[in-house]
C-alpha positions as CSV (number, residue, x, y, z in Angstrom):
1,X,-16.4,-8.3,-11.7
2,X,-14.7,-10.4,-14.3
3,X,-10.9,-11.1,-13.5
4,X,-8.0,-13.2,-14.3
5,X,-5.3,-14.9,-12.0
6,X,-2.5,-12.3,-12.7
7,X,-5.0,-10.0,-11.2
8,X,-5.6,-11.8,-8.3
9,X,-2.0,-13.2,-7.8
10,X,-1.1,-9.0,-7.9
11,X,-3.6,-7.7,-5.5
12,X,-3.4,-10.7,-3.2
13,X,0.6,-10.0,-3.0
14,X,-0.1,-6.1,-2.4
15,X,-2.5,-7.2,0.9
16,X,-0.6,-10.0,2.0
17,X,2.8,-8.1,1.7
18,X,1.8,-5.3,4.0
19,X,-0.6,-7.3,6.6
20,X,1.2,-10.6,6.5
21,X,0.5,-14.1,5.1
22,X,-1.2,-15.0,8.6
23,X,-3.2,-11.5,9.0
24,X,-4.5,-11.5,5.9
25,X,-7.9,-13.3,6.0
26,X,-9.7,-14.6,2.3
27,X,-12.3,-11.6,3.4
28,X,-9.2,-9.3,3.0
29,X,-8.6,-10.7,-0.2
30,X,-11.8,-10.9,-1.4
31,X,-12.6,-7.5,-0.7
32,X,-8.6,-6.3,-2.5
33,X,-9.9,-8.4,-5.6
34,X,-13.2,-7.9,-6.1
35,X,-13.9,-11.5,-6.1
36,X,-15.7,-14.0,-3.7
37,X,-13.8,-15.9,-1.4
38,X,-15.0,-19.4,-3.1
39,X,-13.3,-17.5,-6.3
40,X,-9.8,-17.9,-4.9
41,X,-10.1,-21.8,-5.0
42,X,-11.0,-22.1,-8.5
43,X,-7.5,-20.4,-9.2
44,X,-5.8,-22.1,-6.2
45,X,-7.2,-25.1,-5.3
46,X,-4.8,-25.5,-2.1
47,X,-6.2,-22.1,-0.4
48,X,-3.9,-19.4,0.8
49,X,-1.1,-21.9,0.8
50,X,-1.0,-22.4,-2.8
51,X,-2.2,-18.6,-3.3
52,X,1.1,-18.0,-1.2
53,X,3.2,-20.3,-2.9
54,X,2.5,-18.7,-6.6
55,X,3.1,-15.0,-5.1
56,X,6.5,-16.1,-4.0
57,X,7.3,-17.5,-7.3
58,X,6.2,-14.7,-8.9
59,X,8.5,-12.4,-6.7
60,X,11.5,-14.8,-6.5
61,X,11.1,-14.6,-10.9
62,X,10.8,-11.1,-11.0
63,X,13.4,-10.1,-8.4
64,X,16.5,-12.7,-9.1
65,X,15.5,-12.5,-12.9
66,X,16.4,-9.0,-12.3
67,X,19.9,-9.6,-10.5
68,X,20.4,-12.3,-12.7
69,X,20.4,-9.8,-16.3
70,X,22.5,-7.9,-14.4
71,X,24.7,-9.6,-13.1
72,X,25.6,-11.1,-16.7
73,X,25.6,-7.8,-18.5
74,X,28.6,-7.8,-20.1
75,X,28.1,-4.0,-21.6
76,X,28.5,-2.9,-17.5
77,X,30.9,-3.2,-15.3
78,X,30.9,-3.7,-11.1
79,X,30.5,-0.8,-10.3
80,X,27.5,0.0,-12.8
81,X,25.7,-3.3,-11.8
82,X,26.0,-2.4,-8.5
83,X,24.3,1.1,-9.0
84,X,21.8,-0.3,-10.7
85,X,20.8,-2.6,-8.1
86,X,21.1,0.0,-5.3
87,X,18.8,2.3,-7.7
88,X,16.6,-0.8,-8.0
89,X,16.0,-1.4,-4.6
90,X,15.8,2.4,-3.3
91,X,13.1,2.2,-6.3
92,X,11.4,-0.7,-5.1
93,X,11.4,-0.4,-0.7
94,X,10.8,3.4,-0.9
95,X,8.4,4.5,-3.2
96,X,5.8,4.6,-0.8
97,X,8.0,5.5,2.4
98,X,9.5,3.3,4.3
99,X,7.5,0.2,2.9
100,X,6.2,-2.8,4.2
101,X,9.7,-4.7,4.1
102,X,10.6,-7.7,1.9
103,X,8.3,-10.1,1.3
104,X,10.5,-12.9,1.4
105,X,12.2,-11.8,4.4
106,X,8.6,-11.3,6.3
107,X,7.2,-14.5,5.1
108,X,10.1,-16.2,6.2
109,X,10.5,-14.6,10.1
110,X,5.8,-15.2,10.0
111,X,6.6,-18.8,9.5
112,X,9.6,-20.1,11.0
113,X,9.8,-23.7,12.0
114,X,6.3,-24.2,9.7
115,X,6.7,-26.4,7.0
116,X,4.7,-25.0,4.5
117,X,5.0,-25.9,0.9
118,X,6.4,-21.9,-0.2
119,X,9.5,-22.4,1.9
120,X,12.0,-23.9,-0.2
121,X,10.9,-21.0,-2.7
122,X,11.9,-18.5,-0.1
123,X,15.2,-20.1,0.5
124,X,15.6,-20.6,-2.9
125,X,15.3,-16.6,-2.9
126,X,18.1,-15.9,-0.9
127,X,19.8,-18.5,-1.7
128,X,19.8,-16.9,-5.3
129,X,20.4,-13.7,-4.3
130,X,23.7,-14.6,-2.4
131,X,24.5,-16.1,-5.4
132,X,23.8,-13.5,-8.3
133,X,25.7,-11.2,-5.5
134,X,28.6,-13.5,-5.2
135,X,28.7,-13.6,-9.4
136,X,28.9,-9.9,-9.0
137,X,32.0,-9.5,-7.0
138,X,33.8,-12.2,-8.4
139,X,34.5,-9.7,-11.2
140,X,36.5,-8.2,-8.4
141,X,37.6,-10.2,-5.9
142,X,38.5,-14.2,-6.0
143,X,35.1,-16.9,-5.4
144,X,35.4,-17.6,-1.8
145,X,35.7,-13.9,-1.1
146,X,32.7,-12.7,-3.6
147,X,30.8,-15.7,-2.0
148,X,31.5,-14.2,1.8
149,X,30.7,-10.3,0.4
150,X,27.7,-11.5,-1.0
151,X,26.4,-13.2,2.3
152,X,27.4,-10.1,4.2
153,X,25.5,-7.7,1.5
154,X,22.5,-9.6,1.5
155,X,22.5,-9.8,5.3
156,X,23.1,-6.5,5.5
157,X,20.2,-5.0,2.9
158,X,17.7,-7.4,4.4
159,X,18.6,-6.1,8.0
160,X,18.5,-2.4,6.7
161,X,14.9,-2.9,4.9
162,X,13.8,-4.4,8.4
163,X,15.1,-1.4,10.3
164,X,13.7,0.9,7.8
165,X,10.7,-0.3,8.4
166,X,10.9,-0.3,12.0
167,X,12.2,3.1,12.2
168,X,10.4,4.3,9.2
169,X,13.6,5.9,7.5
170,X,14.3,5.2,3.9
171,X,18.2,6.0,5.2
172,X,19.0,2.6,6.5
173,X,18.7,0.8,2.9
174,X,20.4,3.6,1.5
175,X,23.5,3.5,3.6
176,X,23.5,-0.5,3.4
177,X,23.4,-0.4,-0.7
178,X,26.1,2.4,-0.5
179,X,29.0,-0.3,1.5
180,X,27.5,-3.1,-0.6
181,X,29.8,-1.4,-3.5
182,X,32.7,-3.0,-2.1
């Protein structure tokens, strides 16, 4: 079967995002893309490190480039950006039930105290996501108390998505993006 890296990069991320980076074996991916295991390393040539490191990328680009358009629409206002992303999100952790969590959020709590090479691009994740948060109620509220609501939001939706998944109700994000229009 003939495939490309985009291919790979989006059935690997669908496997490892709902059995874990450390669960998922190059048999798992394999068999998710259709591909021999030796296959991977002509694409990656680090393994299921660097395989990991490009998915995060990926998501980090898709997810903050998201917050970031938002947040510098001009045409909405607070309150509109803020629905959007809570429409967004709903969208994105419960179209298939209560999901398999975030990805950055689970890749971070599987490899704590590792020092692999994706971590600074998790960090850099919620380190942007604070930020294109904070950029969001500043059109409210002054910089050092956007920056604090931000931290609290993002806190607050990642704990929500984790208890939604534990509890397996959609309710918990919902409720979380309802008080993160503050």
């Amino acid at each position: 079967m003939k495939t490309n890296k985009e291919e790979v990069l989006q059935k690997a991320l669908a496997v490892i995002w709902e059995q874990g980076y450390h669960d998922t074996s190059f048999q798992d991916l394999s068999d998710a893309c259709g591909i021999n295991k030796s296959h991977f390393f002509h694409y990656f040539k680090g393994g299921k490190e660097d395989l990991m490191t490009e998915i995060l990328q990926l998501t980090h680009e898709v997810y903050i480039g998201m917050l970031k358009r938002l947040a510098e629409t001009k045409e909405l206002n607070t309150d509109e950006k803020l629905q959007k992303i809570k429409e967004k999100l709903i969208k994105m952790y419960t179209a298939k039930g209560p999901g398999n969590g975030c990805l950055m959020a689970n890749t971070s709590l599987e490899t704590t105290g590792k020092n692999y090479k994706f971590t600074p691009i998790v960090q850099a994740f919620f380190r942007d996501f604070i930020h294109y948060m904070a950029v969001i109620y500043q059109e409210r509220h002054p910089v050092e108390h956007a920056q604090s609501l931000a931290e609290e939001v993002v806190q607050e939706i990642e704990g929500a998505i984790m208890l939604m998944r534990v509890f397996h109700d959609t309710s918990y994000l919902e409720r979380a993006l309802t008080r993160a229009n503050r």
